[in-house]
N, C-alpha and C positions, 0 to 999 in steps of 0.2 A: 325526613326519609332515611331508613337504615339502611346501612351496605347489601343487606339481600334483597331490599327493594330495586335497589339501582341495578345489581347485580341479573335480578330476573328480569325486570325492563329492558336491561340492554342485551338480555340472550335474547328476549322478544323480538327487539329491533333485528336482530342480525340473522334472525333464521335457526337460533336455538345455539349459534356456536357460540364461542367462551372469546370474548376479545378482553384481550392484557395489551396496556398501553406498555411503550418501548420508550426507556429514559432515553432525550436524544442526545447526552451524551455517548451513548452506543454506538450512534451511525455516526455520528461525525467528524472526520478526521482530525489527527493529529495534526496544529498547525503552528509553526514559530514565524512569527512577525509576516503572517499572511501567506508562508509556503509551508511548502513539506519541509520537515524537520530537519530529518537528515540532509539533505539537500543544503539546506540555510545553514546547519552547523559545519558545511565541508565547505560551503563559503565565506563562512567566518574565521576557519582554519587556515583555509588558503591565504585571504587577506594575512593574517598574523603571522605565517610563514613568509611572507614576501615581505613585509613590512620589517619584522625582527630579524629576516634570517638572511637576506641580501643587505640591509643593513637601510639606514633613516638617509634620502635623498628626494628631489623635487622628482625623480622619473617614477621611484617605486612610489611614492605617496599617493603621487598623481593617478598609478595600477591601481593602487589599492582602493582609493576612492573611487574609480571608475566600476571595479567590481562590487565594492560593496554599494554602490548606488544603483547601477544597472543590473549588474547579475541580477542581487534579490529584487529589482522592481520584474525580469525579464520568469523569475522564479514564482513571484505570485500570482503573475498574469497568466502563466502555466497551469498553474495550480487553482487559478479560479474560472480555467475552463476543463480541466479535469484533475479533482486530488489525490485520484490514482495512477497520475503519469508514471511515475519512478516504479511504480511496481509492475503497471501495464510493460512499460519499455525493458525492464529487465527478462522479463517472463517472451516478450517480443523475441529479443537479444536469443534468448535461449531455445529457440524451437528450431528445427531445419526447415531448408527448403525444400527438399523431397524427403518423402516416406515411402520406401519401397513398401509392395504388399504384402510380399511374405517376410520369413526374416533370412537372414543371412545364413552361409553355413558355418558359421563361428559363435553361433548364438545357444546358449546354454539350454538345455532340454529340460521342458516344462517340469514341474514338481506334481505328482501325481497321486491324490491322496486316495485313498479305500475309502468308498462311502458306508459301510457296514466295517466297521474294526473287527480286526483279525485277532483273537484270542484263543492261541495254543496249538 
């Protein structure tokens, strides 16, 4: 069977529309050792900061190992009931609690364009 056979069968199937498969790596989010990326890299930062930079003892070791065992297990379980957490919660973080209805009177006046340009 050649590509415009398969091509007109499967417009047949769908009711005439055009279906293109979606590579999944598209949808799939970015993941480092089972979390968000960013997230696992600022827990691997953190670890090496407290490890190297308070200096090598049984209390920081013992930190360190504790986050890098639980944090990232506490960051994939996150992330494998939603891998949009970090962008959900920041986007959260940033909305208010109220929205007046109108705006403020400190609020800059709308930009006002001519729907027919003015020439001469």
């Amino acid at each position: 069977m050649t590509g415009a056979d398969e091509q007109t069968r499967s417009e047949s199937e769908h009711g005439g529309a055009r279906v293109l498969p979606i590579h999944v790596a598209l949808t799939r989010p970015i993941l480092l050792a089972g979390a968000d990326r960013e997230l696992t890299l600022v827990n691997v930062i953190v670890c090496f900061a407290l490890l190297f930079g308070i200096g090598f003892s049984q209390w920081t070791l013992s930190i360190v190992v504790f986050l890098a065992t639980v944090g990232q297990w506490a960051l994939g379980r996150v992330t494998k009931y939603d891998p949009d957490f970090r962008r959900v919660y920041t986007r959260h973080v940033q909305l208010q609690t109220y929205y007046p209805a109108a705006p403020s009177i400190h609020a800059r006046r709308p930009i006002i364009h001519a729907s027919v340009p003015y020439s001469g």
